[in-house]
N, C-alpha and C positions, 0 to 999 in steps of 0.2 A: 504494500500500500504506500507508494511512495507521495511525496506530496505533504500542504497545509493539515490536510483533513489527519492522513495517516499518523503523523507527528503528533496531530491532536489525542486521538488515541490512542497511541503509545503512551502520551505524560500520565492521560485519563487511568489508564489500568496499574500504571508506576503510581500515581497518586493514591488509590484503591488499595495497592499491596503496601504500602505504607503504612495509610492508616491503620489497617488490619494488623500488621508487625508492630506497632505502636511509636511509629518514629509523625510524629503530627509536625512537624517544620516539613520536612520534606514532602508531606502528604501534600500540606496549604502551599511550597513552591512550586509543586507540578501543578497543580491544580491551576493555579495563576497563568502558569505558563500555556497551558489546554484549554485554558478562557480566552488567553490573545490570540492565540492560533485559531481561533474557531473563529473568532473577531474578526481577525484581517479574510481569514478563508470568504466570510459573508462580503465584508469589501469587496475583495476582488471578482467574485464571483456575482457580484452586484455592477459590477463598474463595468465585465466582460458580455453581460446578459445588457448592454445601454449601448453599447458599442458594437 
């Protein structure tokens, strides 16, 4: 799954097993980072669907 979306996924399920192993910093840093990624994804994929 390469790509914005896959990336997103990947932090998604890293943030998932974190929380779960009980490391919660690292849980809330993926997480953050699979919110921006999913953010710019809707951008651009917004920006490409006007053009």
């Amino acid at each position: 799954m390469p790509g914005l979306i896959g990336y997103a996924i990947l932090f998604l399920i890293l943030a998932l097993v974190a929380y779960v192993l009980g490391a919660k910093g690292i849980a809330g840093f993926s997480m953050t980072i699979a919110k921006w990624l999913v953010i710019i994804f809707i951008i651009l994929a917004i920006i490409a669907f006007l053009l």
